[in-house]
MDTraj code that builds the backbone (N, CA, C; nanometers):
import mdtraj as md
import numpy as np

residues = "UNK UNK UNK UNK UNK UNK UNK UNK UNK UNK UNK UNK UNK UNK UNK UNK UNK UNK UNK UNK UNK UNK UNK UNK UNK UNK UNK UNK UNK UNK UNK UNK UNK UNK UNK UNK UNK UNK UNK UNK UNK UNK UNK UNK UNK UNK UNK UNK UNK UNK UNK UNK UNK UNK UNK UNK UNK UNK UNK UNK UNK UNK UNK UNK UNK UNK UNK UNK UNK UNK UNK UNK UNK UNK UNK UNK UNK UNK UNK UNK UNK UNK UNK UNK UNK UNK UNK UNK UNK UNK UNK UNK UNK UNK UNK UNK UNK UNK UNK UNK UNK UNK UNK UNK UNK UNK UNK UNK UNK UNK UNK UNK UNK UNK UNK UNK UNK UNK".split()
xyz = np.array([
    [3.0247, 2.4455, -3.0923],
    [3.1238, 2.3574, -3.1483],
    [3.0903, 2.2135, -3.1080],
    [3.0901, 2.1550, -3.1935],
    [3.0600, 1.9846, -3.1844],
    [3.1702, 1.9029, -3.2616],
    [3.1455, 1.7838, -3.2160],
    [3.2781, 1.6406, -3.2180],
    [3.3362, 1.5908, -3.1248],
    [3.3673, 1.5168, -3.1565],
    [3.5015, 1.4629, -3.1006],
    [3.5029, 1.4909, -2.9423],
    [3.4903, 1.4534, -2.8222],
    [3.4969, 1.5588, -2.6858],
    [3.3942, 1.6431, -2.6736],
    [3.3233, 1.6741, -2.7268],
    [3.2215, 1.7966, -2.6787],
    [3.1279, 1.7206, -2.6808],
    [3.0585, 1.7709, -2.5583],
    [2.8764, 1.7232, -2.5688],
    [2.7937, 1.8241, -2.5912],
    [2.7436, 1.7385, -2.6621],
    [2.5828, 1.8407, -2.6826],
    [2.4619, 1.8548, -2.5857],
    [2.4585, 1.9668, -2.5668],
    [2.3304, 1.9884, -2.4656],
    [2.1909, 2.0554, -2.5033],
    [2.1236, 1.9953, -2.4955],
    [1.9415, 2.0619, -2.5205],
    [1.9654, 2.2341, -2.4434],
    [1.9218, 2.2963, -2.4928],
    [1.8800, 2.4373, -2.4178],
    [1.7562, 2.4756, -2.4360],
    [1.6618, 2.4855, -2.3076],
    [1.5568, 2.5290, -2.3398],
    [1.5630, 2.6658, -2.3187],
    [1.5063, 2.7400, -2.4150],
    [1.4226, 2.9154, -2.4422],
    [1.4645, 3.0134, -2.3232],
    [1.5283, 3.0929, -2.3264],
    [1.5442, 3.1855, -2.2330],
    [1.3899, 3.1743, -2.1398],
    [1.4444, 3.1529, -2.0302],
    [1.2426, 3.2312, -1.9904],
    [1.1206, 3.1322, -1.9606],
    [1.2133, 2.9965, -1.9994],
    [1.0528, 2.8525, -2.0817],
    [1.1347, 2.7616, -1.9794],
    [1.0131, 2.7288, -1.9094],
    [1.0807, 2.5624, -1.8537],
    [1.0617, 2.4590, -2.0002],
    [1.1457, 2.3381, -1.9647],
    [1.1475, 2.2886, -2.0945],
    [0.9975, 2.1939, -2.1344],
    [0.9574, 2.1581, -2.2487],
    [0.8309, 2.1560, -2.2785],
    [0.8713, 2.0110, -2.2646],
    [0.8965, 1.9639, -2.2625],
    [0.8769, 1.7854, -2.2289],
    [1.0391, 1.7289, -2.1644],
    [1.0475, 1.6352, -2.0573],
    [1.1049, 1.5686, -2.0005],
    [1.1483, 1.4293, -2.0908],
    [1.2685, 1.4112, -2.0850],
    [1.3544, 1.2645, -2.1556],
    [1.4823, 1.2109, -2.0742],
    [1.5103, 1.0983, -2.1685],
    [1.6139, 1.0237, -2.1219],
    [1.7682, 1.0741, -2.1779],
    [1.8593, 1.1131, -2.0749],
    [1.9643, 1.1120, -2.1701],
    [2.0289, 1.0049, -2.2269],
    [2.1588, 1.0343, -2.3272],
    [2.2076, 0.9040, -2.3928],
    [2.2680, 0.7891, -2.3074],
    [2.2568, 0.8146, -2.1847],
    [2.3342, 0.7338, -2.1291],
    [2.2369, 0.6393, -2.0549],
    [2.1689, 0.7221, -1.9767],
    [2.0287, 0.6621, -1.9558],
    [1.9788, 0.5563, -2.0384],
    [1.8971, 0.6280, -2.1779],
    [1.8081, 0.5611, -2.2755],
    [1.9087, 0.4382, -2.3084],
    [2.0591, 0.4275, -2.3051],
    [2.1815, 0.3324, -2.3519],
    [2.1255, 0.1993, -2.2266],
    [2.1162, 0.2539, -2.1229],
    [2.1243, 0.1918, -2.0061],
    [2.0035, 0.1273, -2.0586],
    [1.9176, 0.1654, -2.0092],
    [1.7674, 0.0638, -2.0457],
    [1.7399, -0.0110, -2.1739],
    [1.7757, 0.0234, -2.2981],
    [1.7580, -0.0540, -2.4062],
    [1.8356, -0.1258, -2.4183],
    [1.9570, -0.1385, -2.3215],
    [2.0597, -0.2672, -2.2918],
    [1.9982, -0.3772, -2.2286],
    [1.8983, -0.3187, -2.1198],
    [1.8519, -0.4231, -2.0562],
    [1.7148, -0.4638, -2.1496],
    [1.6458, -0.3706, -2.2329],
    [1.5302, -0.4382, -2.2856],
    [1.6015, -0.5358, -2.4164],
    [1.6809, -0.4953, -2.4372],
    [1.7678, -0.6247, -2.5526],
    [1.8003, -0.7400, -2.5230],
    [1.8547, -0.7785, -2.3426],
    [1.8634, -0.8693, -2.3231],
    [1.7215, -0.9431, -2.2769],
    [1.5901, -0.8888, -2.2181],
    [1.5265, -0.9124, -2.1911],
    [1.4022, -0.9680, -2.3356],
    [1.4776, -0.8937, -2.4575],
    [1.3694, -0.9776, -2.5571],
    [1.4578, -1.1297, -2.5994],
    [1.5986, -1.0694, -2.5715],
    [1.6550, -1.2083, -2.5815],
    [1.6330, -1.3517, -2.5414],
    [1.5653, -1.3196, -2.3826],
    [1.5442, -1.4307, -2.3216],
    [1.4171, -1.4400, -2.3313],
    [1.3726, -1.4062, -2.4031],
    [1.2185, -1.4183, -2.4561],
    [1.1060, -1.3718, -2.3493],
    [1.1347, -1.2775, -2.2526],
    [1.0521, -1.2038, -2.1434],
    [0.9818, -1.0970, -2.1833],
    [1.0472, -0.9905, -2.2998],
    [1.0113, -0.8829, -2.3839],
    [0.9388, -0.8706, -2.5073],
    [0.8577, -0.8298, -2.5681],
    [0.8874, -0.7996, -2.6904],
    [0.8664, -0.6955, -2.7288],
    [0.8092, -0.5874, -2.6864],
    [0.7976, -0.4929, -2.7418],
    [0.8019, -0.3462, -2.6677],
    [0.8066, -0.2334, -2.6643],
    [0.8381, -0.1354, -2.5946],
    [0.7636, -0.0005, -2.6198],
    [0.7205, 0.0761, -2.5461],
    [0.7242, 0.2002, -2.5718],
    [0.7805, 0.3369, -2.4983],
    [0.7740, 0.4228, -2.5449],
    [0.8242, 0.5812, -2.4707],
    [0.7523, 0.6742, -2.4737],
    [0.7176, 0.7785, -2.3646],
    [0.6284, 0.8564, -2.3535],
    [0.7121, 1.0271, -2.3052],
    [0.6597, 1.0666, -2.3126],
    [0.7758, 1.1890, -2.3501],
    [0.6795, 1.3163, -2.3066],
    [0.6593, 1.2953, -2.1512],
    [0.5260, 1.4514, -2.1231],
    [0.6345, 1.5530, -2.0815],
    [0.5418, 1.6846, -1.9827],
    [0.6087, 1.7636, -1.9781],
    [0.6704, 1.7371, -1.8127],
    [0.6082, 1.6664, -1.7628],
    [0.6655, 1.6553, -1.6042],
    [0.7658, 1.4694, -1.6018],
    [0.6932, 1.3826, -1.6702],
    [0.7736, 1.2594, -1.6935],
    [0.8306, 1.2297, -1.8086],
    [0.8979, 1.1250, -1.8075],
    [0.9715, 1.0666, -1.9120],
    [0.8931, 0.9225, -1.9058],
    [0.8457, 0.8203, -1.9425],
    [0.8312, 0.7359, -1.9408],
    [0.9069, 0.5903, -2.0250],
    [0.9342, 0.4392, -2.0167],
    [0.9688, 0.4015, -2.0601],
    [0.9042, 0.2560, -2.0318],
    [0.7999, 0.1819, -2.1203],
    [0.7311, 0.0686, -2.0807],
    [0.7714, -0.0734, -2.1728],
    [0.7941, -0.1898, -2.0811],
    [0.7871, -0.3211, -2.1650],
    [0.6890, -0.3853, -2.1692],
    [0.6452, -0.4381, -2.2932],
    [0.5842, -0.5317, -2.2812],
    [0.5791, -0.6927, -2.3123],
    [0.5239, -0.8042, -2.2369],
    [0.5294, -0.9147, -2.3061],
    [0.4602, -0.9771, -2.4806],
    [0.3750, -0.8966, -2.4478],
    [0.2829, -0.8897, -2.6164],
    [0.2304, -0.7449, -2.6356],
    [0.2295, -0.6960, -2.7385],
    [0.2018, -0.5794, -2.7980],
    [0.0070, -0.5140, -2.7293],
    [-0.0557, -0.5943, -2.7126],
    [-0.1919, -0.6062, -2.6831],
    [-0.2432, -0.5868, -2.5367],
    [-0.1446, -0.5860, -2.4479],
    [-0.1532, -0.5638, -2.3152],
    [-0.1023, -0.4609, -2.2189],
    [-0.1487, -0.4728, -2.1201],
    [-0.0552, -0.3190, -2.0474],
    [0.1015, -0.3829, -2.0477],
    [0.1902, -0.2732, -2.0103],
    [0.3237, -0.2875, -1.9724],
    [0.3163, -0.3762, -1.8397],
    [0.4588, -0.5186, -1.8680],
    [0.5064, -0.5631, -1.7588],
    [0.5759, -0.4676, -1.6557],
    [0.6682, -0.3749, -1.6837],
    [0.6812, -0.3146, -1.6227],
    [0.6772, -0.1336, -1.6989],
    [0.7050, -0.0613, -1.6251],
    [0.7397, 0.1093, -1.6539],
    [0.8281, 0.1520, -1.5782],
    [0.9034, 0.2411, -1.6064],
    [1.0465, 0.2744, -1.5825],
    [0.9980, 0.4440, -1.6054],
    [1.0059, 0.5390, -1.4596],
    [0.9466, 0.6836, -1.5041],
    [1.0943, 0.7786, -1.4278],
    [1.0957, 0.8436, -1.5142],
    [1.1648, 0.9234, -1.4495],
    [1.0872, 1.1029, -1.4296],
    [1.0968, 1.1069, -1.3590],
    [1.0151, 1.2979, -1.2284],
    [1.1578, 1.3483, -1.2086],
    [1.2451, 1.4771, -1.2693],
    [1.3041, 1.5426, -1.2157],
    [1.2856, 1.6164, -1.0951],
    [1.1343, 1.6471, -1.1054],
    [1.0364, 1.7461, -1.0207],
    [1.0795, 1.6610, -0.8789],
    [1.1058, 1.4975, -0.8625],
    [1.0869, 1.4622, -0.7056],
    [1.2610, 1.4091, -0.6870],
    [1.3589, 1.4781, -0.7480],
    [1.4838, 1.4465, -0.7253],
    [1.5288, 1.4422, -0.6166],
    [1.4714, 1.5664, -0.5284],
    [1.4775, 1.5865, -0.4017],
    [1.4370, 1.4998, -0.3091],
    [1.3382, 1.4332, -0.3292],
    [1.1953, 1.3786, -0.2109],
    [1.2722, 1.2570, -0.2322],
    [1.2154, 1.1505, -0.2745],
    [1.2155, 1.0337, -0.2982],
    [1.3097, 0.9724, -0.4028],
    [1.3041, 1.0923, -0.4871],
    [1.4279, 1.0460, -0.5845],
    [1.3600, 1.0680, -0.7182],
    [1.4107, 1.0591, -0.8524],
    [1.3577, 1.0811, -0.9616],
    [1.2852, 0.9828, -1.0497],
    [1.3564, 0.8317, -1.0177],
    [1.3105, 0.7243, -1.0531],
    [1.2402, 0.6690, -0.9836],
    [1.1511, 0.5764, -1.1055],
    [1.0696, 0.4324, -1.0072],
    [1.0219, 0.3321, -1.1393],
    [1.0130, 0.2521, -1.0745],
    [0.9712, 0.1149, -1.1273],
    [0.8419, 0.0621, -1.0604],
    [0.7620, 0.0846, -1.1951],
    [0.6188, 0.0464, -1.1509],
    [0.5968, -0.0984, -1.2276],
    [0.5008, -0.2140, -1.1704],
    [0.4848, -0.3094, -1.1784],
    [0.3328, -0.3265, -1.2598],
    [0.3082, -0.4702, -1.3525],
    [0.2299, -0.4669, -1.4350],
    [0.0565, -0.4245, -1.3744],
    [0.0493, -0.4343, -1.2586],
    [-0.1062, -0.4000, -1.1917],
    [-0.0630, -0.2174, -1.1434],
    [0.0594, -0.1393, -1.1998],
    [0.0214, -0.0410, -1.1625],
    [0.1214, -0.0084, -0.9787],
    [0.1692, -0.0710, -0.9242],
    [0.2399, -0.0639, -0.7825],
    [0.3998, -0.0274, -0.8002],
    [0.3903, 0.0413, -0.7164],
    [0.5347, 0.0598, -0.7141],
    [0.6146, -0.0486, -0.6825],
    [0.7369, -0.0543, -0.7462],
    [0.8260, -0.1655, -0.7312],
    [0.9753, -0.1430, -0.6360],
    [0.9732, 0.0031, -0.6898],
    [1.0723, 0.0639, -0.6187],
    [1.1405, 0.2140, -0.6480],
    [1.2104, 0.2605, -0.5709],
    [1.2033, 0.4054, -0.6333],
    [1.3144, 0.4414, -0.5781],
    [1.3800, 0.5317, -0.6430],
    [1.5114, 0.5886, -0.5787],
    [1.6317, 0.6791, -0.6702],
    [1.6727, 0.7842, -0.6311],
    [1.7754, 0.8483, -0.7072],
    [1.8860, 0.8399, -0.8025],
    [1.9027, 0.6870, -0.8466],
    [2.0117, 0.6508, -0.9295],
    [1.9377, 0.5060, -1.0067],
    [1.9271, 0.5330, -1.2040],
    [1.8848, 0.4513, -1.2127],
    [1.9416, 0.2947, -1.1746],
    [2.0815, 0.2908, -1.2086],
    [2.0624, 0.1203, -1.1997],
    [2.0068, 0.0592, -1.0570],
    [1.9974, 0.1341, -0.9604],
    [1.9522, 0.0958, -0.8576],
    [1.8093, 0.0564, -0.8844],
    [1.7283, 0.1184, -0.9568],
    [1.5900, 0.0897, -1.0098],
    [1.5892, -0.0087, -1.1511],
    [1.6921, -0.0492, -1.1824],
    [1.6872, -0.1581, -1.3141],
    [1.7119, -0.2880, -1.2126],
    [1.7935, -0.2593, -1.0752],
    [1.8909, -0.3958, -1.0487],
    [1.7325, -0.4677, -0.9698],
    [1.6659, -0.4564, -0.9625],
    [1.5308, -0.6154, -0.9729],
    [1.5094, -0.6887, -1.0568],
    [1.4922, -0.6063, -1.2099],
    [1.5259, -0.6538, -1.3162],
    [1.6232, -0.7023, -1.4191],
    [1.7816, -0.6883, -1.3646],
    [1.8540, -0.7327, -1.3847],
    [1.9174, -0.8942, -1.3626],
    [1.8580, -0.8709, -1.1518],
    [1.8157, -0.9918, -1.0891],
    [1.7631, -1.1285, -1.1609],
    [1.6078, -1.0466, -1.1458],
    [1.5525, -1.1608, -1.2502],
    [1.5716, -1.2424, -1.3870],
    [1.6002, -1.1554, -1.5201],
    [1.7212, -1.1828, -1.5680],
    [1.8430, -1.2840, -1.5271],
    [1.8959, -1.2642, -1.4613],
    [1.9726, -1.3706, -1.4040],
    [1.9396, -1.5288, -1.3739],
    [1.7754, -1.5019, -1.3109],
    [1.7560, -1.5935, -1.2794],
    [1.7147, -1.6839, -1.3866],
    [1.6595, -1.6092, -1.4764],
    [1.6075, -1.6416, -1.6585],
    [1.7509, -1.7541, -1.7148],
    [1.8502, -1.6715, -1.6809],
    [1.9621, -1.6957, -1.7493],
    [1.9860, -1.8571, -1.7036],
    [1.9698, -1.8724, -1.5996],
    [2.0411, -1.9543, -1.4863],
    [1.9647, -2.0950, -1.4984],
    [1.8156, -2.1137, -1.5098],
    [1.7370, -2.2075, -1.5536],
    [1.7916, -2.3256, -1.6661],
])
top = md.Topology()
chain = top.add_chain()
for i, resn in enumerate(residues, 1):
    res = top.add_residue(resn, chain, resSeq=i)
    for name in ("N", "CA", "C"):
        top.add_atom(name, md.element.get_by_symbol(name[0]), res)
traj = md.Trajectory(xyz[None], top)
């Protein structure tokens, strides 16, 4: 039953771990909030998503032609350890990592700010 109050949930296969890892709606809501404001202030322009079976990925970029300024991954697999998220930086380094995303957006929210503030 769907509408109104009910959520919908993915079910994977009796028996099957699920064949690729994603963002839920609230999540994917969360980050394309911040990549909207971030093409706004002219830091962004373009984006992609990667969709394996152990990550989720989510990359910005400043021009279409270059690696990602940043990547945004989410690992269910390290929920436990370190946490599920991280924020990797344009040479590839971790930026930061930890169990709840906005805690891993709020550098980039930061900055942003500071965009704003100029």
């Amino acid at each position: 039953m769907t509408g109104p109050g009910h959520k919908a949930a993915v079910v994977a296969f009796p028996g099957r771990p699920p064949s690729q890892i994603g963002f839920d709606r609230r999540e994917l809501n969360r980050i394309l909030d911040l990549y909207g404001r971030m093409v706004a202030a002219g830091q962004w322009r373009d984006y992609a998503m990667d969709f394996e079976r152990e990550v989720a990925v989510f990359s910005a970029f400043r021009r279409t032609s270059e690696r990602p300024e940043i990547r945004i991954e989410k690992r269910p697999a390290l929920h436990t350890r370190q946490g599920m998220w991280a924020l990797f930086g344009e040479a590839g380094q971790v930026l930061k990592r930890g169990h709840e995303l906005p805690g891993i957006l709020a550098p980039l929210e930061r900055r942003l700010l500071k965009i704003v503030e100029e």
